[in-house]
C-alpha positions as CSV (number, residue, x, y, z in Angstrom):
1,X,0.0,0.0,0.0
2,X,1.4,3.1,-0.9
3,X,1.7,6.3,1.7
4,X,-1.3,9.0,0.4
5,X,0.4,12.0,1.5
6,X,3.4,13.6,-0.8
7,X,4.1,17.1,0.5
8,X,6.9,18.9,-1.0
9,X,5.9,22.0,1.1
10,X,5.1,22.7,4.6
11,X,1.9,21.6,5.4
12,X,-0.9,24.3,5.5
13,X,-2.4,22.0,8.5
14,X,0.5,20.1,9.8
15,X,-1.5,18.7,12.7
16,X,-4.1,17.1,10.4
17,X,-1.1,16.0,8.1
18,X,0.3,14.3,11.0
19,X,-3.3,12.6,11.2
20,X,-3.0,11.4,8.0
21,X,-0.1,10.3,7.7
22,X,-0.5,8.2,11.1
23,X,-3.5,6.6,9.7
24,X,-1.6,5.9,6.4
25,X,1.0,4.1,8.5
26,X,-0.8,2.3,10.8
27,X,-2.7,0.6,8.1
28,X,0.9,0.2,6.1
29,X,2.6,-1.5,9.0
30,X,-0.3,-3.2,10.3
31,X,0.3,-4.6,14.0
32,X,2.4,-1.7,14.9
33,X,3.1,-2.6,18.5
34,X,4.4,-5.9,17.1
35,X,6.8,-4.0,14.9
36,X,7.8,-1.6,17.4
37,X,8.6,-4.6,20.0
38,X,11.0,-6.7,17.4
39,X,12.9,-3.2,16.9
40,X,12.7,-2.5,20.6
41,X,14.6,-5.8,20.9
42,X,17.5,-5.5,18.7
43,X,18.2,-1.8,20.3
44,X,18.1,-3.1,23.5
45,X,20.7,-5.3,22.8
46,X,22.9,-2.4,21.3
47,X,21.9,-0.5,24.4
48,X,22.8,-3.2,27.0
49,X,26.8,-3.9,24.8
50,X,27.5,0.3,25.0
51,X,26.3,0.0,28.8
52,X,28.7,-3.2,29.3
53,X,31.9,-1.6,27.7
54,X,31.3,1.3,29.3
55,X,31.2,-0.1,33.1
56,X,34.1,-2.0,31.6
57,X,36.1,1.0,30.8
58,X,36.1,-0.4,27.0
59,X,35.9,2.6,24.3
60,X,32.8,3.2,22.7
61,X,33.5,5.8,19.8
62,X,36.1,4.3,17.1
63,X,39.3,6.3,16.8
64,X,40.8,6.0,13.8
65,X,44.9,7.6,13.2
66,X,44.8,10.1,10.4
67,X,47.9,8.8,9.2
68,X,45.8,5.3,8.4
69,X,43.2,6.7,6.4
70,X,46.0,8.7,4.6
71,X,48.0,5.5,4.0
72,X,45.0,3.4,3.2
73,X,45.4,1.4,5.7
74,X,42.2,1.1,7.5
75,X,40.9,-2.8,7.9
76,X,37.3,-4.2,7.1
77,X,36.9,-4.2,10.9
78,X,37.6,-0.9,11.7
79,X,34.8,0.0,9.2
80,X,32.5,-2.1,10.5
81,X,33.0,-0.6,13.7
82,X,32.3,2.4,12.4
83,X,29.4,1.2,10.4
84,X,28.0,-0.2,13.6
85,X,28.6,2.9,16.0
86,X,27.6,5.8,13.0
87,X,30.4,8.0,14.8
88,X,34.3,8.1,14.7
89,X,37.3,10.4,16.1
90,X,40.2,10.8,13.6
91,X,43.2,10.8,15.7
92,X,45.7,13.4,14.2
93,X,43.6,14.5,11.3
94,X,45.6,17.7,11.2
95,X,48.7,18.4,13.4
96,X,48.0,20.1,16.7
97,X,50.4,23.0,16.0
98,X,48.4,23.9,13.0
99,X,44.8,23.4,15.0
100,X,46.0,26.2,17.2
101,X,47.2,28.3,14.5
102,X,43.9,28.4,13.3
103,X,42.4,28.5,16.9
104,X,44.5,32.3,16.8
105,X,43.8,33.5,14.0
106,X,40.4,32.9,14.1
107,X,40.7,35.2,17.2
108,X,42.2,37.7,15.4
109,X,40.5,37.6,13.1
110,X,37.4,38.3,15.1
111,X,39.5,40.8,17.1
112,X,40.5,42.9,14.1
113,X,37.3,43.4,12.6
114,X,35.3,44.0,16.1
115,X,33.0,41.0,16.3
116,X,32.0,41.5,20.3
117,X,30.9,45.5,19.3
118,X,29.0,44.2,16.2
119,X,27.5,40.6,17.1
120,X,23.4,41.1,17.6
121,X,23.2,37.8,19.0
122,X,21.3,34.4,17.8
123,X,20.1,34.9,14.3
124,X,17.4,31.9,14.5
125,X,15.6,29.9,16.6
126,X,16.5,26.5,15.0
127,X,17.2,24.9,18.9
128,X,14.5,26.1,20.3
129,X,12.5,23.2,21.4
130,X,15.2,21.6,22.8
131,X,15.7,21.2,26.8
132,X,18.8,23.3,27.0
133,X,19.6,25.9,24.7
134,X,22.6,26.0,22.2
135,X,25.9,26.3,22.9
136,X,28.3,29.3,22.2
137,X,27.7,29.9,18.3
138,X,29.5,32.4,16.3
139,X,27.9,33.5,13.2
140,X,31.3,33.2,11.0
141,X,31.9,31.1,7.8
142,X,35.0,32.8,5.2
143,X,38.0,33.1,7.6
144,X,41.2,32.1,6.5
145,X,41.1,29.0,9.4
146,X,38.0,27.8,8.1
147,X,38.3,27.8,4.5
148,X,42.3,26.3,5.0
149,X,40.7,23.6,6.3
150,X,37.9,23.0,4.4
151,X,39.8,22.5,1.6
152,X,42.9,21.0,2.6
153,X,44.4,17.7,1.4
154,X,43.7,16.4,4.9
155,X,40.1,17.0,4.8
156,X,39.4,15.9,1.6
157,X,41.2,12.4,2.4
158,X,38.9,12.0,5.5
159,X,35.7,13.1,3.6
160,X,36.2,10.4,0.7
161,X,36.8,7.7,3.7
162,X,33.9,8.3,5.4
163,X,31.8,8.6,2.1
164,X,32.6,5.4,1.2
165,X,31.6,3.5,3.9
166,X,27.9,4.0,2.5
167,X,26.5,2.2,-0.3
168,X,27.2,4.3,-2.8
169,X,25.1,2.5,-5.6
170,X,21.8,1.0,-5.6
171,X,18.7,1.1,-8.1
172,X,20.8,1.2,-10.9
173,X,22.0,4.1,-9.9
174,X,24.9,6.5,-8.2
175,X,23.6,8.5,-5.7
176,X,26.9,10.6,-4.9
177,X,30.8,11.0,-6.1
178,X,32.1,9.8,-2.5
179,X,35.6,11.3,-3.6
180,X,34.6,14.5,-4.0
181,X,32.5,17.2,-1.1
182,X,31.5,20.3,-1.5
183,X,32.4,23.2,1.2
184,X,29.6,23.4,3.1
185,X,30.4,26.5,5.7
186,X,29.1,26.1,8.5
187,X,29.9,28.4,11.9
188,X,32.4,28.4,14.2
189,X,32.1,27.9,18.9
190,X,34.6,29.3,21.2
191,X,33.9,28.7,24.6
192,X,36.4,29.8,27.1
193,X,37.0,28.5,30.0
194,X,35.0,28.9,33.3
195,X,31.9,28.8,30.8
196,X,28.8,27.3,32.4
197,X,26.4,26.0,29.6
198,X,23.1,24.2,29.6
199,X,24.7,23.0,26.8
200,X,22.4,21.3,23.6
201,X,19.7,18.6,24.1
202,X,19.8,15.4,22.2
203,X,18.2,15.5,18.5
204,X,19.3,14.8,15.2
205,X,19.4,17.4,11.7
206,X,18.3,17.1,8.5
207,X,14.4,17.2,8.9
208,X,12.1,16.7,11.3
209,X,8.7,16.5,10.3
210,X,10.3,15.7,7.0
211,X,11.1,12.2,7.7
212,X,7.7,11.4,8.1
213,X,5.7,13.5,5.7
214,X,8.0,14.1,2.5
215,X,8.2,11.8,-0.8
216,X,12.1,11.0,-0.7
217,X,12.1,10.0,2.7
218,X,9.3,7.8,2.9
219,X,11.3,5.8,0.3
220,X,14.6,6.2,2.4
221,X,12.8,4.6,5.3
222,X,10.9,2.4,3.3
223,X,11.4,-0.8,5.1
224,X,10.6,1.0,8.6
225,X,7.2,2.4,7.5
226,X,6.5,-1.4,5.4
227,X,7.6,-3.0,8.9
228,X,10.7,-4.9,7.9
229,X,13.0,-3.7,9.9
230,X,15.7,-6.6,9.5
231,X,15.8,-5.0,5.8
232,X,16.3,-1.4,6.9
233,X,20.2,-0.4,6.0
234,X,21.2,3.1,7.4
235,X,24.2,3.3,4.9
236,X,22.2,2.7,2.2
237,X,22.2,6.4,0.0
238,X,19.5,5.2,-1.8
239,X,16.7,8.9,-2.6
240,X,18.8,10.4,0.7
241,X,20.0,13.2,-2.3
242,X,16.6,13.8,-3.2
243,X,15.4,14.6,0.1
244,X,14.8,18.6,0.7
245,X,13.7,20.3,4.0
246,X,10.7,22.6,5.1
247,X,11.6,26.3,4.4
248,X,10.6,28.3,7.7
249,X,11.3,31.8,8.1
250,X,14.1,32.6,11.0
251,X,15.4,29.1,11.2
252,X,18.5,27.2,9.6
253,X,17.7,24.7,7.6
254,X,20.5,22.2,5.5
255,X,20.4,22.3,1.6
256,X,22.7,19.3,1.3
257,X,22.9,16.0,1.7
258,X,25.7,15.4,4.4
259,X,26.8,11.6,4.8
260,X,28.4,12.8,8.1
261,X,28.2,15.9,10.4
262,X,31.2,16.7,11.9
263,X,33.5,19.3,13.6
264,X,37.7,19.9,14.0
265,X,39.0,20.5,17.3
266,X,41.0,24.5,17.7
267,X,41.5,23.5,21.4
268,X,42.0,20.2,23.3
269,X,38.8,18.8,25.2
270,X,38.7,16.7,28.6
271,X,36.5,14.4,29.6
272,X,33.4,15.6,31.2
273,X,33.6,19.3,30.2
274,X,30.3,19.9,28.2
275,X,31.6,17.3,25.7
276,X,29.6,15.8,22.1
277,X,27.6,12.7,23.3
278,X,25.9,10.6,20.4
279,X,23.5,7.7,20.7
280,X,25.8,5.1,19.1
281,X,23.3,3.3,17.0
282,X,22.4,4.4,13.6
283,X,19.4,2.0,13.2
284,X,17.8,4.3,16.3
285,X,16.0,6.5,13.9
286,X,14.2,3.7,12.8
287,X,12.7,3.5,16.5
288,X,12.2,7.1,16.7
289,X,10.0,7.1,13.6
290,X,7.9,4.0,14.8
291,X,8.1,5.6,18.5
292,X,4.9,8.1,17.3
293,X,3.0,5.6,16.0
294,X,2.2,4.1,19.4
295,X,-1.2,4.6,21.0
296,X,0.2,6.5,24.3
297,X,0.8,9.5,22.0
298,X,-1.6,12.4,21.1
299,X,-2.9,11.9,17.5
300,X,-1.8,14.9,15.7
301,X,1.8,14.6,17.7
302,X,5.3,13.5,16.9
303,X,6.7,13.2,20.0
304,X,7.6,16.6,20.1
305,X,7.9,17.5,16.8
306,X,7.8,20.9,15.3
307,X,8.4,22.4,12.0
308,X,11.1,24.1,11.5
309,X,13.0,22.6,15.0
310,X,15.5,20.0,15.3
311,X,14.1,16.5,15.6
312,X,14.4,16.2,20.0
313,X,14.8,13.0,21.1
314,X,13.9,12.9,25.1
315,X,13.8,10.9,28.2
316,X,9.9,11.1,27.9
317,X,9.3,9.4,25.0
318,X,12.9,7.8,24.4
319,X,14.4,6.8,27.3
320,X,15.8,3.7,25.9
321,X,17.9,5.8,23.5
322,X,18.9,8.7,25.8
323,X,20.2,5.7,28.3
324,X,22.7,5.3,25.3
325,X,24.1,9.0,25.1
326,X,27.7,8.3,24.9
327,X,30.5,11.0,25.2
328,X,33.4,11.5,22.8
329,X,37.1,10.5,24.2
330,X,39.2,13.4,25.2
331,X,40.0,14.9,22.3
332,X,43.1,17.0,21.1
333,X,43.6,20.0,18.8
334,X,43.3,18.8,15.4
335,X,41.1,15.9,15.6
336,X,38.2,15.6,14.6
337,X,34.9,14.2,15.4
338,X,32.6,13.0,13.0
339,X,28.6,11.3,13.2
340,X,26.2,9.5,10.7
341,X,23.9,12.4,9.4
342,X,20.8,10.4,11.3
343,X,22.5,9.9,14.8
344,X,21.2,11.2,17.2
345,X,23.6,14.0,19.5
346,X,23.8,16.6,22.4
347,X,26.3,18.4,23.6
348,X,26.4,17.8,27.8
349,X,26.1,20.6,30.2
350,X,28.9,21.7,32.1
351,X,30.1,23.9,35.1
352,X,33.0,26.6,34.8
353,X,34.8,24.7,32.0
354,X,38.1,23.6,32.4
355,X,40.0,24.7,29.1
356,X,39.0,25.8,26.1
357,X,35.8,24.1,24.1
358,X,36.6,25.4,19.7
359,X,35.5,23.7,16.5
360,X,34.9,24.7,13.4
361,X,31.8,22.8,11.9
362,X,32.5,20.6,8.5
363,X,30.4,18.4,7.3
364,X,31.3,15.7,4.8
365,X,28.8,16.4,2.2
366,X,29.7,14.4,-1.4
367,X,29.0,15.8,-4.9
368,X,26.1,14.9,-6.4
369,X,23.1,17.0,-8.2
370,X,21.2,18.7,-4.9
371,X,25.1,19.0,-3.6
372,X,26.1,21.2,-7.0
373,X,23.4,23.6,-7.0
374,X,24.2,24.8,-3.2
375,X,27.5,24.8,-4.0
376,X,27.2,27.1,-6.8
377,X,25.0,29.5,-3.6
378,X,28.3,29.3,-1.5
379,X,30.4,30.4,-4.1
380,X,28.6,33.6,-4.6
381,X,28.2,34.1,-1.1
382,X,32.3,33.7,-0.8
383,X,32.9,36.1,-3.4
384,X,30.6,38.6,-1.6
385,X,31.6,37.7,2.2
386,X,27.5,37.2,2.7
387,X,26.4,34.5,4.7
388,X,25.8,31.0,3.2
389,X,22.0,30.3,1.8
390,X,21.1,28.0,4.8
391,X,21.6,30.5,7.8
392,X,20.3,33.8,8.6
393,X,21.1,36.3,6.5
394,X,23.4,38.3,9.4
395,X,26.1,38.8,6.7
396,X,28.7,40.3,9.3
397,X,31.8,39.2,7.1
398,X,30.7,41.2,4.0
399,X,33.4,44.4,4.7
400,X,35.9,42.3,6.9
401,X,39.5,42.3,6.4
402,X,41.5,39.2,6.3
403,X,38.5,37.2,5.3
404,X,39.4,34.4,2.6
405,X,38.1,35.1,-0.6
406,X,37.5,33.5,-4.3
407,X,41.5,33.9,-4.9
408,X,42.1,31.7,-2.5
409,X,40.6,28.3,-3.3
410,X,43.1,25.7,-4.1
411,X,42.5,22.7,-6.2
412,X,40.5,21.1,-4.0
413,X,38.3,24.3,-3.4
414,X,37.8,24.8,-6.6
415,X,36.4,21.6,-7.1
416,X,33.9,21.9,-4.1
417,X,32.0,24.6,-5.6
418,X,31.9,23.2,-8.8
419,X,34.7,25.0,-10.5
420,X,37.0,22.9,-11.5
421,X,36.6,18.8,-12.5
């Protein structure tokens, strides 16, 4: 039986949409409690082996020596163990002098052109159905620190190693050039010590609503709204480069299809000081899709879904997964840290900071057609200094010195906005 409802738009009603769609599901899956329990089985046994290695001291996230990937020396197991967990730290992946090279000069950068007088604070309200509000943000995309790394040798080697742990074809058909990203800029967070933060509640990007509601991702999650779960495969690209998000005014929203989010270290991190936690499991957003369709939940609700929010995932409705919420290792300048585009993250609350907390945000986001035409946005947003399409339009950079500009892009840059083959 196929799904009735195909919006490409936000919903004009999205309560009764929600309605709709749960009756289109219910009668798809049939016994939907059924379902849900076989699923509810194989994540508890995921949930019980993180709990067990932890209280063993064993590590949870994979860590993975940049010089490995570099080499190509990286064995079937370690990429399973990526495959299983959806997350990885690359050890290394640029040398710690040159993380904290960056880590000043993006200070001076933001020094020399005045950011503290100018800065009007948060430009959207894209966390703002989470539990604790986001962390410290900056609104900057074209320094020279970012760009360097965006489109450095190093980066482009991690990028084409993580992109090919997915199936890259299926239906007859490529979804992505794994060897190849484009620069998706994406802002900076420095967070000094003796910083208190609520930190960033658990959730996952790239649509909320979406998942349920729009064409492409009712094919991408086929086999969870058709009930066969065994069948499901996370890695499989498969439509995921067809799928679009909601446009709503004053909030972020992502224009690409990212295989991975991920961010470089500026600063070493400790252990317990408002570190990145994930939910180790990338088959969990099957559960969180099926969670909704359960009869303890309101009708025209998805668990605390809203348009144009982050999907929250929370101990009311999920507290098998949030018992899973696993912190990064201690990390060092120049790693960096990287999670499948549906796991499910939060960044943990913490009390005068020890040490410095920067990253710059990159994404590994492969070429492909939906990849192209935002590419082709950044590059005129480079050459003006504007802020990139998916963001609020605070366009601080515009008149700034130092800022990197079109002149700039090496080989690899040139390539990522389309430029060069």
């Amino acid at each position: 039986m196929a799904l009735t409802f195909t919006h490409d738009t936000l919903p004009a009603d999205p309560k009764l949409a929600i309605r709709q769609m749960k009756a289109a599901l219910r009668a798809q899956l049939g016994d939907v409690q059924q379902v849900f329990d076989k699923l509810t089985a194989k994540i508890e046994a995921r949930v019980a082996d993180i709990e067990a290695r932890k209280a063993q001291g064993l590590p949870i996230w994979p860590e993975i020596p940049f010089n490995e990937i570099a080499s190509g020396n990286i064995s079937d197991a370690t990429r399973e163990e990526i495959k299983r967990r959806g997350c990885a730290v690359i050890k290394g992946h640029f040398p710690r002098e040159q993380a904290l090279a960056w880590d000043r000069a993006m200070l001076d950068y933001l020094d020399a052109n005045r950011f503290d007088d100018v800065y009007k604070g948060p430009g959207d309200s894209f966390f703002g159905s989470l539990e604790a509000s986001r962390p410290e943000i900056y609104p900057i995309y074209w320094s020279q620190a970012q760009m360097q790394a965006r489109q450095s040798d190093n980066m482009a080697a991690v990028q084409s190693f993580l992109n090919r742990l997915w199936q890259v074809e299926s239906n007859g058909k490529q979804w992505f050039n794994p060897d190849v990203s484009v620069i998706y800029p994406d802002r900076i967070r420095r967070r000094p010590p003796g910083t208190t933060s609520k930190g960033l509640g658990a959730h996952t990007d790239s649509g909320a609503l979406e998942r349920w509601l729009l064409p492409a991702y009712q094919q991408v999650f086929a086999n969870v709204f058709n009930g066969r779960i065994d069948e499901y495969d996370p890695w499989n690209a498969a439509h995921r480069t067809d799928v679009e998000e909601y446009t709503v005014d004053n909030t972020t929203k992502c224009s690409v299809f990212r295989t991975f989010q991920g961010w470089t270290a500026l600063s070493d991190m400790i252990a317990d000081q408002g570190l990145l936690h994930v939910v180790p499991i990338p088959e969990a957003m099957a559960y969180v899709l099926l969670r909704p369709l359960l009869d303890d939940v309101p009708e025209d609700e998805l668990c605390g879904v809203a348009p144009g929010r982050v999907l929250p995932i929370s101990e009311k409705w999920h507290p098998l997964l949030i018992k899973a919420l696993t912190s990064i290792p201690a990390v060092e300048a120049g790693d960096s840290v990287w999670w499948h585009c549906d796991v499910i993250h939060a960044v943990a609350p913490v009390e005068n900071q020890q040490g410095w907390g920067n990253v710059m945000y990159i994404p590994a986001a492969p070429m492909c057609e939906k990849n192209l035409a935002y590419a082709h946005k950044v590059r005129a947003a480079l050459e003006k200094g504007a802020s990139p399409g998916d963001f609020p339009r605070e366009d601080y950079e515009v008149s700034w010195e130092g800022r990197f500009t079109l002149n700039d892009l090496n080989i690899h840059g040139k390539r990522a906005l389309g430029m060069a083959d």
